[in-house]
C-alpha positions as CSV (number, residue, x, y, z in Angstrom):
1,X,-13.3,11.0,-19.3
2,X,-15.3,9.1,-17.1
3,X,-12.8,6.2,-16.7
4,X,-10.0,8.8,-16.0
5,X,-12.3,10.2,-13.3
6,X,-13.4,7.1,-11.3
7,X,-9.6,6.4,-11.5
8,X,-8.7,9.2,-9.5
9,X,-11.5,8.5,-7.0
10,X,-10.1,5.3,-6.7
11,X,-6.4,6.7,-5.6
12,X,-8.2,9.2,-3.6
13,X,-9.9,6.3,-1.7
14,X,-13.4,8.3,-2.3
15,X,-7.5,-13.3,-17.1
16,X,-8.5,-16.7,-17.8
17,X,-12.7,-17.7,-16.7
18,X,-12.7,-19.9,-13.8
19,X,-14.7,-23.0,-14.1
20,X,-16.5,-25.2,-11.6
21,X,-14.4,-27.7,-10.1
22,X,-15.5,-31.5,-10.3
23,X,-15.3,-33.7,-6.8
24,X,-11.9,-34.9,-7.9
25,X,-10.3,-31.8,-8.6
26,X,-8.6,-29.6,-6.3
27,X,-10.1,-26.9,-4.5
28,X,-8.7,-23.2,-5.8
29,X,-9.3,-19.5,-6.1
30,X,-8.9,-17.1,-8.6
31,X,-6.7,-13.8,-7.3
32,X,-6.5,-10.6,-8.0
33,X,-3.4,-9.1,-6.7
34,X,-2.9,-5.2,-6.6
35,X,0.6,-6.6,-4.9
36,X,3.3,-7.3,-6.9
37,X,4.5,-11.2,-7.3
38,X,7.5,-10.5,-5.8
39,X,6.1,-9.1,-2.4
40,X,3.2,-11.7,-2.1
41,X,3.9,-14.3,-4.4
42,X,6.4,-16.4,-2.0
43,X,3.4,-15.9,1.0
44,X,0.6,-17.2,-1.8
45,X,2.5,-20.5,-2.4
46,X,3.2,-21.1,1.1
47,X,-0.4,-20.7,1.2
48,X,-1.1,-23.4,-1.6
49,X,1.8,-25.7,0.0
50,X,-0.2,-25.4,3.2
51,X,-3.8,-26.2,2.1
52,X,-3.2,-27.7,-1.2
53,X,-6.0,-25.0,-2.6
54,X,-4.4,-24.0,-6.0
55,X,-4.1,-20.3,-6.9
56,X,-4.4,-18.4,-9.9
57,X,-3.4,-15.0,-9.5
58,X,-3.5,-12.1,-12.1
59,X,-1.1,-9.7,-11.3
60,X,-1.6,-5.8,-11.6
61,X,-2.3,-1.9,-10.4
62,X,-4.5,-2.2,-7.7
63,X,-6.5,0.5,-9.6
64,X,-6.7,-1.3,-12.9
65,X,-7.8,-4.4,-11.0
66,X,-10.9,-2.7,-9.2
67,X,-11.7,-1.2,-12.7
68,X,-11.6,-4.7,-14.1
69,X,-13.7,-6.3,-11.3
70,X,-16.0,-3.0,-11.4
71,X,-16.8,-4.4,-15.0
72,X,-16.6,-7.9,-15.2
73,X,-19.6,-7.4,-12.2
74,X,-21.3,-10.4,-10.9
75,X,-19.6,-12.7,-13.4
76,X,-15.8,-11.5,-12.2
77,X,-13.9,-15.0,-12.1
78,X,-12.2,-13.9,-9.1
79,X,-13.0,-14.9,-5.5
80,X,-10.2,-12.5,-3.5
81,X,-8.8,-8.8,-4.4
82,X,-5.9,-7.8,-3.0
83,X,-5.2,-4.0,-2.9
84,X,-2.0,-1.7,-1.9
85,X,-4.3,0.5,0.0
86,X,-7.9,0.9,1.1
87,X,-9.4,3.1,-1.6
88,X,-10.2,0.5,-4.2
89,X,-11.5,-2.0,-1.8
90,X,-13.5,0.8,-0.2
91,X,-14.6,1.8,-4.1
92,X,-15.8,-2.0,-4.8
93,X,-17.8,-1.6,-1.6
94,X,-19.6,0.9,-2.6
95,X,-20.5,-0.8,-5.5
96,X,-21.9,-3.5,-3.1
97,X,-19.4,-6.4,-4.9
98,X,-17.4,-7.3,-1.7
99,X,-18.6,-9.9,1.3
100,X,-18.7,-9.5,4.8
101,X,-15.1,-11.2,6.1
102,X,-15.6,-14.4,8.4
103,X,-15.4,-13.4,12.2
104,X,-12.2,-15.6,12.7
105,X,-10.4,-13.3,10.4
106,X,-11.8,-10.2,11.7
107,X,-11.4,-11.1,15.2
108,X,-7.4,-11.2,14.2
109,X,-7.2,-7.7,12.5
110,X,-7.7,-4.2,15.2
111,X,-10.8,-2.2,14.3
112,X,-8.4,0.9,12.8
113,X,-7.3,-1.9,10.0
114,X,-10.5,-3.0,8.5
115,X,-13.5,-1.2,7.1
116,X,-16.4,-0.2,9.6
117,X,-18.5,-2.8,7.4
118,X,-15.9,-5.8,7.8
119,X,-15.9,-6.0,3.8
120,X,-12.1,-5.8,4.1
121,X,-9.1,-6.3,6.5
122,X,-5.4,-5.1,6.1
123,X,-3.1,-7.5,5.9
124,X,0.5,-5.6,5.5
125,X,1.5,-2.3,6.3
126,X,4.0,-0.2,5.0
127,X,5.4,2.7,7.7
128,X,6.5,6.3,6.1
129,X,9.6,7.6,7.5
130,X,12.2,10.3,7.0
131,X,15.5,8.7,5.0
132,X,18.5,11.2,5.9
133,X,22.5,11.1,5.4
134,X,23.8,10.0,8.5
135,X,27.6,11.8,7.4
136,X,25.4,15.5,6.9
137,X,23.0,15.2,9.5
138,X,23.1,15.1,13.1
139,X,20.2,13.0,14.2
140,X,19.9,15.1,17.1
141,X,18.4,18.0,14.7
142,X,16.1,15.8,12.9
143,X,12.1,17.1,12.6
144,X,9.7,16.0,14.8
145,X,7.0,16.6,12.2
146,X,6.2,16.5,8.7
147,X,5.1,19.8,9.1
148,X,9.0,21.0,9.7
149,X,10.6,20.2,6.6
150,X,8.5,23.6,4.7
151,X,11.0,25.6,7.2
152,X,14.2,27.5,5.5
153,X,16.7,24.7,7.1
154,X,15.8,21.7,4.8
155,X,15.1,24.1,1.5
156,X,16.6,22.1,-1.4
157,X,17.4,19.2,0.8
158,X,14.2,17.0,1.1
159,X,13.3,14.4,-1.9
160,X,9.6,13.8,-2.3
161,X,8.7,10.7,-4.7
162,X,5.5,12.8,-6.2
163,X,4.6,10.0,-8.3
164,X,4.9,7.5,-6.7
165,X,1.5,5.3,-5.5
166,X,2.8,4.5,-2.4
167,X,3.5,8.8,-2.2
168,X,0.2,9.1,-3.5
169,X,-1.8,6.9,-0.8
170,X,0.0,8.4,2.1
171,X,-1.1,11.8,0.6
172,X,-4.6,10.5,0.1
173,X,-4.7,10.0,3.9
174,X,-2.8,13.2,5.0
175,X,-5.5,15.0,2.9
176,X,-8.3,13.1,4.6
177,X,-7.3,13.8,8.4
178,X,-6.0,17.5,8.1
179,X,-8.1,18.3,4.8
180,X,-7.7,20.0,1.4
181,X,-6.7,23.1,2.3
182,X,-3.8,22.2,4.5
183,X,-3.0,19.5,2.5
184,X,-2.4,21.2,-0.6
185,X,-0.6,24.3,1.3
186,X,1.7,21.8,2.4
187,X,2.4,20.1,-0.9
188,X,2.7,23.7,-2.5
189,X,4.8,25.1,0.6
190,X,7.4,21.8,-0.1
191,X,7.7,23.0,-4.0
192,X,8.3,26.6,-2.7
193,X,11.2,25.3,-0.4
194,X,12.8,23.3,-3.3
195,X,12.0,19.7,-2.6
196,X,12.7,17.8,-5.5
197,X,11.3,15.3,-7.1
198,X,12.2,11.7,-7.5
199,X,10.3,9.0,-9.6
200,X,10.9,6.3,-6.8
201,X,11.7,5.3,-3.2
202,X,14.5,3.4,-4.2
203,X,15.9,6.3,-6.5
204,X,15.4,8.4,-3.6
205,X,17.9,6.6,-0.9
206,X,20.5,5.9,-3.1
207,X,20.7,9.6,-3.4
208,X,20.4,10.3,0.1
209,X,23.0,7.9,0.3
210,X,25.7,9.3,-2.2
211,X,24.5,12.9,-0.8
212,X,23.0,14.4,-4.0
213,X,20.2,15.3,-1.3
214,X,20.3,14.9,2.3
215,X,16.7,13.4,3.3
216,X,14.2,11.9,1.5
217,X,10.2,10.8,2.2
218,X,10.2,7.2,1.6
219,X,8.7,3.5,2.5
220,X,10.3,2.1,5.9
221,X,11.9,-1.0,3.9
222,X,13.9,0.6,1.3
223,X,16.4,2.2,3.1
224,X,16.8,-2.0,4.7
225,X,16.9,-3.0,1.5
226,X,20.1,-0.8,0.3
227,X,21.9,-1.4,3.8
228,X,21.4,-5.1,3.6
229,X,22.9,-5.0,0.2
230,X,25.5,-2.4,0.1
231,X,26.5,-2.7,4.0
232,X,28.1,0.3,5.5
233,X,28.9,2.0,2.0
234,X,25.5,3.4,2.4
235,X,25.1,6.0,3.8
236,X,22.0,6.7,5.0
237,X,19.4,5.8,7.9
238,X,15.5,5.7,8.7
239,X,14.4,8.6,11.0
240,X,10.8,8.4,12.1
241,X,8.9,11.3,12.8
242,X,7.1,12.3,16.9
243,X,4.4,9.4,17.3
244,X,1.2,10.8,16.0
245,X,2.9,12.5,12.9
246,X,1.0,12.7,9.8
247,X,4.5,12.1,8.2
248,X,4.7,8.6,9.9
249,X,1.1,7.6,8.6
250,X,1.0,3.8,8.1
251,X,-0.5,2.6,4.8
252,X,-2.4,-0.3,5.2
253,X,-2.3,-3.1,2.2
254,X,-6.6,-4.5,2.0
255,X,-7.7,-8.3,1.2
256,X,-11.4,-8.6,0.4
257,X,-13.5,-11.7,-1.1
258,X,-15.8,-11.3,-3.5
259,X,-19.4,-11.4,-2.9
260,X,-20.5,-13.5,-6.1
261,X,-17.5,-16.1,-4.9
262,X,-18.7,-19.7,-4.8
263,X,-15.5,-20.4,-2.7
264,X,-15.8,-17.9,0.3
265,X,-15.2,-20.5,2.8
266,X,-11.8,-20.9,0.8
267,X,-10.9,-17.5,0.4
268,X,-11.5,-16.7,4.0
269,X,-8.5,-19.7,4.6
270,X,-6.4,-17.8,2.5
271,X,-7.1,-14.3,4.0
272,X,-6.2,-16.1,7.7
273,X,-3.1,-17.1,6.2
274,X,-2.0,-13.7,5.0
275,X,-2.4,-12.6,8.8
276,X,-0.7,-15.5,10.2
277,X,2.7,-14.9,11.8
């Protein structure tokens, strides 16, 4: 119970031992990456190409991940944690495991994408937007707000991915900023209208695509993704909501070191490099 509880705090934002390297061996750092290899595994060799510091990254849910470091405490092997979103960077802060960032890297990253403390810095962002069927839809009568698609005109026509992490840490921020109440009014009010519900982003534009639904609340990138591949077979198009929107919410991916690193001076290098152009 009480893992299953500190798990959902975590959402809600509330391997192999390294050993010490001799003076012949080359420098490295032990990862822990809440992003998957695909996404940041071609940026972390560039990285290694760069420097020559080696890398050995362990793979896995950004929750699992601060679970694991959360236990292994002071004697974690790992010198950087990479996270999908703030909340289980922010939860290994409050347990006092992370390090202050090096000024040169926060000077790089805006005050709204770090934590107040500098324990953490984003590094990637992933943008929310409104995926529609451009041969239904008239773009001219597209929502301004997230707030719009409860009304009577988009009943049964709106795809939510409800379990979904990126769904969930967009959520965990809407609730934050407007609160619980009209945060879970909303969510209830989008069952009422007869959203459905798809297990992925992905899922979700092809359907928008092949007009089994007509708009769908997804990642910016997928719907690039499926035109880049399938050309103009599909069908569909990225709407984003009025600036300011709740529905256009940007979820921030976190870097951290470790404070019980020996290699912070290292791990500082790499977390330049994963805000380098």
């Amino acid at each position: 119970m009480a893992a299953t509880a500190t798990a959902i705090l975590l959402t809600l934002g509330l391997g192999a031992s390294a050993t010490a390297c001799g003076d012949g061996d080359p420098e490295s750092l032990v990862v822990y990456s809440g992003r998957s290899e695909k996404l940041v595994g071609p940026i972390l060799d560039a990285f290694t190409a760069e420097t020559g510091i080696l890398l050995k990254v362990r793979y896995g849910s950004s929750n699992d991940l601060a679970l694991l470091l959360a236990e292994e405490g002071d004697k974690t092997p790992a010198d950087v944690f990479l996270s999908r979103s703030p909340g289980p960077a922010g939860y290994l802060d409050d347990l006092g495991m992370l390090s202050v960032v090096a000024d040169h890297v926060l000077e790089r990253v805006a005050d709204g994408d770090r934590s107040p403390d500098g324990t953490w810095v984003g590094f990637a962002g992933r943008g929310r937007v409104l995926v529609y069927n451009i041969d239904e839809v008239d773009a001219a009568d597209l929502p301004d707000s997230v707030f719009d698609l409860t009304g009577s005109e988009y009943a049964g026509r709106v795809a939510v991915p409800g379990s979904n992490s990126s769904f969930q840490d967009w959520f965990t921020l809407f609730r934050l900023r407007n609160g619980d109440d009209v945060a879970i009014e909303w969510l209830d009010a989008m069952v009422a209208n007869g959203s459905r519900f798809y297990p992925k982003n992905g899922a979700i534009v092809e359907a928008v695509g092949r007009n089994e639904i007509q708009f769908g609340l997804v990642n910016h990138y997928y719907n690039f993704q499926k035109v880049a591949a399938n050309g103009g077979s599909q069908r569909s198009a990225n709407h984003g909501f009025a600036p300011g929107d709740d529905g256009g919410l940007m979820i921030i991916a976190t870097a951290a070191v470790l404070s019980q690193s020996d290699e912070k001076d290292a791990a500082n290098r790499l977390l330049a490099h994963l805000l380098s152009d």
